[in-house]
C-alpha positions in Angstrom: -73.3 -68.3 11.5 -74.5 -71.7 12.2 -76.1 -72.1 8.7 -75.7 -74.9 5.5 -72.1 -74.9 5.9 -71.5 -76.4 8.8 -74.3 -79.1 8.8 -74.7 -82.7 7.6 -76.3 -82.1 4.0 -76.3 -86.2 4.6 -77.9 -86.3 7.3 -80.3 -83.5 6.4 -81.3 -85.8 3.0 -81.7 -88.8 5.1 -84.3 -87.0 7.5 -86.3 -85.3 4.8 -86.8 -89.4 3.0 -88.2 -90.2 6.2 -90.7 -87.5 6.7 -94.2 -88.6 6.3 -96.6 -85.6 5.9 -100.0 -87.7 6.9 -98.6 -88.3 10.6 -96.0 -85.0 10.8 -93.2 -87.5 12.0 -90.3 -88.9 10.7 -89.9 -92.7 10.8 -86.7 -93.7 12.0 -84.9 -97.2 13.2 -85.4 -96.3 16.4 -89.0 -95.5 16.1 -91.6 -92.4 15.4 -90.4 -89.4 16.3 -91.7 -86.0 15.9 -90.6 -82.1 16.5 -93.4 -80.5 18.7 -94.0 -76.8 20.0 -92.1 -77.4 23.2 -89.0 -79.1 21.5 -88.4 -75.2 19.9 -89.2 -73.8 22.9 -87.2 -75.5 25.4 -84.0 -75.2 22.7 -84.6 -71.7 21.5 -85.9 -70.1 24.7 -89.2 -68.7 22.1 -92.5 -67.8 22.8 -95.6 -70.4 22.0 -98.5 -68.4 22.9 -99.7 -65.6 20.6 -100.7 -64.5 17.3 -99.8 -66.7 14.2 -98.9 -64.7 11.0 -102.2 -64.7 8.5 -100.9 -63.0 5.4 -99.6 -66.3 2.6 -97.3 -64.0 0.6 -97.2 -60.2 -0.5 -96.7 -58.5 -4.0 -94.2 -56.1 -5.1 -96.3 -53.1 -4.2 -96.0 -54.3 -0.8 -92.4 -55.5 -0.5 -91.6 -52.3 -2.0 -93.3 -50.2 0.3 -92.2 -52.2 3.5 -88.9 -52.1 2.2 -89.1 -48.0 2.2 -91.2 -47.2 5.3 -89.6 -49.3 7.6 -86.2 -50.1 6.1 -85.3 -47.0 5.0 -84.8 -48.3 1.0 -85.1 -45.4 -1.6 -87.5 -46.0 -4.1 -85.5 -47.3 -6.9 -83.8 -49.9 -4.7 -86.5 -51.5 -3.2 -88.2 -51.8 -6.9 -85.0 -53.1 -8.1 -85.1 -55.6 -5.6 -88.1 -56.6 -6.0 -88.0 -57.0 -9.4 -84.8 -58.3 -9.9 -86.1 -61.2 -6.9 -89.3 -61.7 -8.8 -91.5 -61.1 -5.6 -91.1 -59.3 -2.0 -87.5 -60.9 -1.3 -84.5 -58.9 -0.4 -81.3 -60.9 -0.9 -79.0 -60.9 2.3 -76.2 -59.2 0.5 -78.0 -55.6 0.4 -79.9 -56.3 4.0 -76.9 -56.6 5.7 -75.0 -53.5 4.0 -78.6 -51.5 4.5 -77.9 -53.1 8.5 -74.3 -52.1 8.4 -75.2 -48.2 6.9 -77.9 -47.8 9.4 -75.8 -49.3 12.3 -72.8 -46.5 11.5 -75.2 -43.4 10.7 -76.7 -44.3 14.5 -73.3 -44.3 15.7 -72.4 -41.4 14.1 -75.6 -39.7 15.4 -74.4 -40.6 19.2 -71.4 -38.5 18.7 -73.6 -35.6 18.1 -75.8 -33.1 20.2 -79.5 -33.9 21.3 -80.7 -31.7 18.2 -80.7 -35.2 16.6 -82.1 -37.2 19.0 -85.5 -38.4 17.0 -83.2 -39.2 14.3 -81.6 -40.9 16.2 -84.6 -43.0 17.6 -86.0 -43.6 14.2 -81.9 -45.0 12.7 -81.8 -47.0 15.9 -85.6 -48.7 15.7 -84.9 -49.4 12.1 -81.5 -51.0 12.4 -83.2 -53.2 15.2 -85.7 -54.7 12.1 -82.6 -54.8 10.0 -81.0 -56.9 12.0 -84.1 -59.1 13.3 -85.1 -59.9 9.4 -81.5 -60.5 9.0 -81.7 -63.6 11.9 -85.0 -64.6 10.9 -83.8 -65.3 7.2 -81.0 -66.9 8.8 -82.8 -68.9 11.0 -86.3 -69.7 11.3 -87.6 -68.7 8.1 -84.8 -69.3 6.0 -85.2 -70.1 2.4 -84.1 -73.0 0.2 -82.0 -70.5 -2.3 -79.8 -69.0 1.0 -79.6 -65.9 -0.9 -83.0 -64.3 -0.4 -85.5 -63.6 2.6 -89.2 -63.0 2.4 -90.0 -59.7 3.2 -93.4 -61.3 4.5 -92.0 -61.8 8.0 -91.3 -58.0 7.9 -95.3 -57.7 9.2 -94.3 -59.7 12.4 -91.4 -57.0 13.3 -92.5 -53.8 12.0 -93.6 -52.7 15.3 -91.3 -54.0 17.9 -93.5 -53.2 20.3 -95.5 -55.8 19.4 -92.9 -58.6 19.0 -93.8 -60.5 22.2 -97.5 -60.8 20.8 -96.6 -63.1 18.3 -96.7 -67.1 18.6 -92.4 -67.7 17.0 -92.4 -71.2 18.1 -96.1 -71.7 16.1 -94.6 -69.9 13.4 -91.2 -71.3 12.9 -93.0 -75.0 13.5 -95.2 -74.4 10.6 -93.0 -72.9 8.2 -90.5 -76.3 8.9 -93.4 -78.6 8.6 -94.3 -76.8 5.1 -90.7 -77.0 4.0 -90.8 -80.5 4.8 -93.8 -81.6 3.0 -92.6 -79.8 0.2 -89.4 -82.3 -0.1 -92.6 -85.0 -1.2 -92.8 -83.8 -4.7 -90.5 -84.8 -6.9 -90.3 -81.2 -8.9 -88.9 -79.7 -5.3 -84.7 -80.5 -5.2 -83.7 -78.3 -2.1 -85.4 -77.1 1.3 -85.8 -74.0 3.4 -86.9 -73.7 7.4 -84.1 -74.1 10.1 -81.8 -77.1 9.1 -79.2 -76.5 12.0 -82.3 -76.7 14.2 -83.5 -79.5 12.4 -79.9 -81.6 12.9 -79.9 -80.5 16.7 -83.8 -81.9 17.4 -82.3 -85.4 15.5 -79.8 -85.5 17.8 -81.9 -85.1 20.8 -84.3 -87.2 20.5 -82.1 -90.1 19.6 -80.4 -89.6 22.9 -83.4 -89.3 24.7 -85.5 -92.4 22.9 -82.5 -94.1 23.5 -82.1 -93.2 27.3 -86.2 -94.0 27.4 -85.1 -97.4 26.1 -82.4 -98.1 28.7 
């Protein structure tokens, strides 16, 4: 819940003019300050060590068949999606009602004998990746329209088994860093990666360059 809405878009504006992409700091009144990889994991509690994401971006083909195997899309919708989103996006609106169906029908499935209990494990581990996508696009990978998410960061959850392998501080780092070099060119007017994280990290190094200075 802690998305645009709630944050300075001011303040947001005012940190983006003083990013400088050559020394990956913003320059401040206060001095040169930068986010680094234990800033995100001391305030989001995320791993730094592992695997970093290799894959730039997918085609439809793709989305669509990620979107089927391991979200449980017919067909159609996850070619409509695609299509309509020019790409391998899936706009919040339909993940969270394909979250929300999946959530019930496990539910549902609880109420009923053991006969159904591998249905029952494949609803639950797909609702799980619903839901993870879901906070992802919300959170470290969201992106500058609010309406969409990449169904590239569906490779880093597809097996959840594998979820602790993967290096989320090094990828959530990056993808800010990207969003914030991208604010350089004058074609670009908005900006993705995890503002509210972004307004927090402000915050707190302010206070503690200014406790440094005292």
């Amino acid at each position: 819940m802690t998305g645009y809405d709630i944050i300075s878009h001011v303040l947001v504006c005012a940190m983006a003019e003083r990013w400088h992409e050559e020394t990956i700091s913003f320059h401040l009144p206060v001095g040169e300050m930068a986010i680094t990889l234990d800033d995100l994991a001391c305030l989001l509690g995320i791993l730094i060590a592992g695997r970093l994401i290799q894959e730039d971006d997918l085609d439809h083909d793709q989305g669509v068949h990620l979107m089927v195997t391991h979200l449980l899309f017919l067909v159609e919708e996850a070619v409509e999606q695609t299509s309509n989103n020019s790409g391998a996006f899936v706009t919040y609106t339909t993940l969270k009602e394909r979250y929300e169906h999946l959530l019930n029908r496990c539910n549902h499935l609880l109420r009923e004998d053991l006969s159904e209990e591998e249905e029952l494990s494949r609803i639950r581990s797909t609702y799980v990746k619903a839901f993870l996508l879901l906070l992802l696009g919300y959170t470290l990978f969201a992106g500058k329209n609010n309406k969409t998410i990449n169904l590239l960061w569906m490779l880093v959850i597809w097996d959840l088994e594998d979820i602790r392998t993967w290096s989320w501080v090094g990828m959530g780092l990056a993808f800010l860093y990207e969003q914030l070099n991208l604010t350089s060119s004058e074609h670009v007017g908005a900006i993705g990666g995890y503002m509210t994280l972004l307004v927090v990290i402000y915050y707190f190094l302010i206070f503690f360059k200014l406790i440094v200075n005292v």
